[in-house]
N, C-alpha and C positions, 0 to 999 in steps of 0.2 A: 478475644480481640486479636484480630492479626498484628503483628508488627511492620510495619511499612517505612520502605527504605523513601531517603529523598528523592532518589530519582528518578518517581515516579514520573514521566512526561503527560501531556495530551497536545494531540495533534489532531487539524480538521483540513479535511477536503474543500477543497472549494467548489462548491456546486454548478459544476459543468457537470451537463449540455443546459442545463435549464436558466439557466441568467445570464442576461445580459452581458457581454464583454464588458460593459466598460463601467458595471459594477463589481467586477470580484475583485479589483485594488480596496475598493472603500471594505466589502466584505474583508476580504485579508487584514487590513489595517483594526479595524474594528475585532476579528477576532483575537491579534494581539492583546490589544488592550484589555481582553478579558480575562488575559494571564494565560492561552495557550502557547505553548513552547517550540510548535511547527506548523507550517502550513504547506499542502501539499496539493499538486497539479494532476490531473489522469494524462497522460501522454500517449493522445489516440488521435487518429485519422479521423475513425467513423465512431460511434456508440451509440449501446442502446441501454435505457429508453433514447429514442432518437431528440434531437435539441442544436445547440449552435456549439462548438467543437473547435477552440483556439485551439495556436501551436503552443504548447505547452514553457516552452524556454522564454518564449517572448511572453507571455503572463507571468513567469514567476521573474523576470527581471522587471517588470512593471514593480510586482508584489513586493520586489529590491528594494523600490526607489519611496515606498510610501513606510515602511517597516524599517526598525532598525536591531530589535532583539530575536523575533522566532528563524527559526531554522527551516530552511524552504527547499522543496523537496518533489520529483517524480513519484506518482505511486501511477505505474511504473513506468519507464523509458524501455522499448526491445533494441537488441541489438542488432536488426536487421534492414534499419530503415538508416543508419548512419555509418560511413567509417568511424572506425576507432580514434580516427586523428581530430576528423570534423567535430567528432561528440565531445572528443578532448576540451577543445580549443573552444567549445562553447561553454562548457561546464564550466571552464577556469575563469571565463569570460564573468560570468555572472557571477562567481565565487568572490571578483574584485568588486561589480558592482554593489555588493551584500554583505563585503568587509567581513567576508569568510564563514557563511550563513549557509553554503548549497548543502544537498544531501541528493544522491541518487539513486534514486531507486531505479533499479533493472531484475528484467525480468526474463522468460523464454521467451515471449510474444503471444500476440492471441491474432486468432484468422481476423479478425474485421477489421485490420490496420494493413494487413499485408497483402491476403487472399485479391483481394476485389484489385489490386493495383499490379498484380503481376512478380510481386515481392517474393521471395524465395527465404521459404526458412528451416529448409532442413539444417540436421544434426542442430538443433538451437540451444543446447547447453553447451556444446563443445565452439559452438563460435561465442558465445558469453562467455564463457572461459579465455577466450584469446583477445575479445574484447576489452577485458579486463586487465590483460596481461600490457596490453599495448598500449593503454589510458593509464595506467601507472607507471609507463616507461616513461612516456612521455611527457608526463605531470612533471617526472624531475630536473627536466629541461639539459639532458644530456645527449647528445647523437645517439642513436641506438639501429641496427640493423636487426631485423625476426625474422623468420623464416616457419611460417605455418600453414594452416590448412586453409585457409580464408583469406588468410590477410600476409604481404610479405612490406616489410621497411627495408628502406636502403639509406642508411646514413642521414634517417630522419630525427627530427627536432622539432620541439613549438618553441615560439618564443613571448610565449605567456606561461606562466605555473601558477596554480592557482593559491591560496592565500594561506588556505590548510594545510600544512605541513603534509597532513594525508588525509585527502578528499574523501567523506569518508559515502561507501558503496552499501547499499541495502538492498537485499535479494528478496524477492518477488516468490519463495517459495513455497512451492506444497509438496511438491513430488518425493520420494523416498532420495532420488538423487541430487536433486536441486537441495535438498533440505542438510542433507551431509556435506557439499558443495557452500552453503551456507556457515555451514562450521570451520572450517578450510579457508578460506579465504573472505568472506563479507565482514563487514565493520555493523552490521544489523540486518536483523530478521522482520521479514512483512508479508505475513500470509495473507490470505482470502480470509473471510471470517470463519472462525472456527468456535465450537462450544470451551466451556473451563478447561474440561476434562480431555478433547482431542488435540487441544495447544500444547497441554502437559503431556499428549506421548508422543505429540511431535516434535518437541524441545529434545525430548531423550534423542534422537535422529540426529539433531543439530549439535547436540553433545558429545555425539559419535566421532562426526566429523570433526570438532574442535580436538577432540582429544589425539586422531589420529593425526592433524596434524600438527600438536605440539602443543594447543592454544590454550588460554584460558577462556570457559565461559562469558566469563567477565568483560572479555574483550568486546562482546559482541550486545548491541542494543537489541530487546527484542522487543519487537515489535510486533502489534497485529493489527488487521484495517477491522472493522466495526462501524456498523448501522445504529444510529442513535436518536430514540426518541424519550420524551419527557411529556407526562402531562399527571393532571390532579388525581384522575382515573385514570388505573393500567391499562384499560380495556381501551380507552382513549389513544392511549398511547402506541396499543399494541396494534390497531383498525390501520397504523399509520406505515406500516412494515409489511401488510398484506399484498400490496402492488409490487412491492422489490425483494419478494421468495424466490423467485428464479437464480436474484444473483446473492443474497444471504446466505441461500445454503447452494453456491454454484455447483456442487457437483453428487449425482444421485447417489452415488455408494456412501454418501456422509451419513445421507438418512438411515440405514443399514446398522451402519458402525456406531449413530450416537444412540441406539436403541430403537428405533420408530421402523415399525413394521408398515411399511407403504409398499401396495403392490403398483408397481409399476410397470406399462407395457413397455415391450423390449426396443421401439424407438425413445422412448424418452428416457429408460434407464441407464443405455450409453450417452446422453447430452452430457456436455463440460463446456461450462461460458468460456474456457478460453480457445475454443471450436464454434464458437458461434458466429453466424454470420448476417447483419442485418437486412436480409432479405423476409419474405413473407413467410416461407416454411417453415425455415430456424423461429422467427419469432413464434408463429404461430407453436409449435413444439414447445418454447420455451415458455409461454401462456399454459398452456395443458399443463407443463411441471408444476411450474407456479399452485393451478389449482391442486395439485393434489398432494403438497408439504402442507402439513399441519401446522395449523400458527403458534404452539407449543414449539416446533424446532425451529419458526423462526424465532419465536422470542429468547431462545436457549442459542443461537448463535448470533444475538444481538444483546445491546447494551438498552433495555427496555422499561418502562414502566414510571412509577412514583419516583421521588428524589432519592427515597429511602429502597426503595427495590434497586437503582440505578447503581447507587455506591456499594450496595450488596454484591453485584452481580461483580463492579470492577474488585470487590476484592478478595473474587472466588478467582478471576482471569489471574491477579497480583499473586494469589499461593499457586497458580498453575506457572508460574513463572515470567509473566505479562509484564513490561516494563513503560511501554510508549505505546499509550492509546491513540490511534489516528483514527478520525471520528469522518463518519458521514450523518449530516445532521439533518434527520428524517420530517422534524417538527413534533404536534401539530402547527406551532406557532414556532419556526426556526431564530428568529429573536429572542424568544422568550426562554426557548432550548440555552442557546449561545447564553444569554444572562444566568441561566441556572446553573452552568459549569462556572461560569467566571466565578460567581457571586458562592456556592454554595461546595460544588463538589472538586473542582480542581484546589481551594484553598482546603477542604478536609482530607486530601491529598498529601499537601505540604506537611501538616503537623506531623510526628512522632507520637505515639501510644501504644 
C-alpha cells in the first residue's frame, strides 16, 4: 500500500464549451461542496469540440462570488492575447474578489485563440518569460522600468496587488523546455494528459530545472489535467473517452513513446492540438487520429473505469509523482461522477495508510 501525503488536491474543469453560461456558477459551487479543492476555466477564443466559449476571468470571478474555499484557476491563459500590465491588473482584481483564491495557469498558446484573429505568437516561451517577469514586478506595487524584447515599462506601477503575497503561476507544460522553465521559475506544474510512467520522466525535466536554479521540488505543485470517467462497468466507462482521443493523447509521438505501435500516415503523425485549428481540415485530421489510438492508451492516459480501478490508477499517477488532480469530467452520468469523488475517492485521498 502506498503511502500518501495530505496534499493530495483534486481539481475539475468546468465543462466549457458544452453548458450553458449561466450554469457553471451553480456547477462550480456545487463541485466545492464535494470537497474539490480547485476549479478551473480553459481560457480560449475558439474550441474544439466546438460549443459556447465565455471569457474566462469573467467566469471565474462569477465562480468568486458563489465559492468561498476552492482555488480558481486558467487551465491555460497565453501570453499573447494580453499585456503584461492588463493581465496583471486583472488577475489581482479577481485575487480580491476571491479573498486570495486565483491560480494562473499560462501557457505557450495554441493556434485557435490566436491564428484565426491575426494574433502573432512567435518566440512564445521567451515572451512568457517576460510576461512573467513584468506580472511579478508589478504585483509588488513598486515603479518599475524593463527594457525587453516584447514589452518595455517606463516608471510603471499598478495600483492594486493582489492579496497572495505571491500570486501563485502554473505552466502549461510539455515541451523539453517549457518543462525545465517550469522548474525555474513556476509555483506549479500542468501538463496535457499523460500515462503514470511519462509524468514520472517528465518530472525528472522539471527537476532539472529546479535544481539549476537553486529550487526545491517541493516548492512547485504538480499538477496534471486528466479525463475522467466512472461507471459500474469499465467498458461503460471507457465507451465514454472514445469521442475525446484526439485530445487525451494530444500528441502522435505519445503513442510511440508509451509503447503502442500505431502506424500512422505522415499527415496525421505531425498533428499537435496545440496547432490545431477549427476549421474542416484540422478537424477532419484530427477525427482520422482519433480513430486510430487505441482505447487501451486512452484509458492509460486517463483516470477510467470502476471506483476501484479509478483510485488505482490515481495512485499509480501519486508514485509517479502527481500531486493535484485537475479533472475533466467525462460521465457517463457527470452527477453521479462528481458524487463519486466527493462521497468516495477524494475523502480515501485524505486518510493516511
Amino acid at each position: 500500500m502506498v503511502t500518501l501525503k495530505k496534499d493530495v488536491k483534486f481539481g475539475n474543469l468546468l465543462p466549457i464549451p458544452t453548458t450553458p453560461v449561466d450554469k457553471l456558477t451553480k456547477i462550480a459551487r456545487v463541485n466545492e461542496e464535494a470537497g474539490f479543492n480547485s476549479i478551473w476555466a480553459p481560457d480560449h477564443l475558439l474550441f474544439v469540440p466546438p460549443g459556447t466559449v465565455p471569457e474566462a476571468w469573467t467566469i471565474l470571478t462569477a465562480v468568486a462570488m458563489v465559492t468561498t474555499k476552492a482555488m480558481i484557476g486558467t487551465c491555460v491563459t497565453d501570453p499573447h492575447r494580453y499585456h503584461p500590465a492588463v493581465l496583471a491588473q486583472r488577475i489581482a482584481t479577481v485575487d480580491h474578489v476571491s479573498a486570495g483564491r486565483v491560480i494562473l495557469g499560462l501557457g505557450a498558446g495554441e493556434a485557435m485563440n490566436l491564428e484565426p484573429f491575426g494574433i502573432r505568437w512567435n518566440s512564445p516561451v521567451s515572451k512568457l518569460i517576460e510576461t512573467v517577469t513584468i506580472m511579478r514586478k508589478l504585483w509588488t506595487g513598486e515603479i518599475s522600468s524593463y527594457e525587453g524584447k516584447f514589452w518595455n515599462l517606463r516608471e510603471a506601477f499598478l495600483q492594486i496587488k493582489p492579496v497572495q503575497s505571491r500570486l501563485p503561476i502554473y505552466f502549461g507544460a510539455n515541451s523539453p523546455r517549457m518543462l525545465r522553465l517550469t522548474g525555474e521559475m513556476a509555483d506549479g506544474w500542468l501538463p496535457t494528459p499523460l500515462s503514470p510512467e511519462l509524468y514520472k520522466n517528465r518530472l525528472k525535466i522539471v527537476e532539472e530545472g529546479a535544481k539549476m536554479a537553486g529550487r526545491s521540488i517541493d516548492e512547485i505543485d504538480m499538477g496534471v489535467y486528466l479525463y475522467t470517467s466512472i461507471a459500474d462497468r469499465a467498458e461503460d466507462a471507457y465507451k465514454q473517452l472514445e469521442t475525446m482521443k484526439p485530445m487525451i493523447v494530444p500528441y502522435p509521438p505519445l503513442l510511440k513513446e508509451s509503447g503502442y505501435d500505431v502506424d500512422l500516415p505522415k499527415e496525421i503523425s505531425s498533428l499537435s492540438y496545440p496547432e490545431l485549428l477549427p476549421t474542416g481540415e484540422w478537424i477532419e485530421k484530427f477525427l482520422r487520429y482519433g480513430e486510430l489510438i487505441p482505447t487501451e492508451a486512452a484509458v492509460d492516459f486517463s483516470i477510467a473505469g470502476t471506483v476501484e480501478q479509478c483510485i488505482d490508477k490515481i495512485e499509480k499517477f501519486i508514485k509517479a509523482g502527481a500531486r493535484h488532480f485537475v479533472l475533466v469530467n467525462m460521465g457517463p452520468n457527470p452527477r453521479q461522477v462528481m458524487e463519486i469523488y466527493g462521497r468516495e475517492i477524494i475523502p480515501h485521498f485524505r486518510k493516511e495508510f
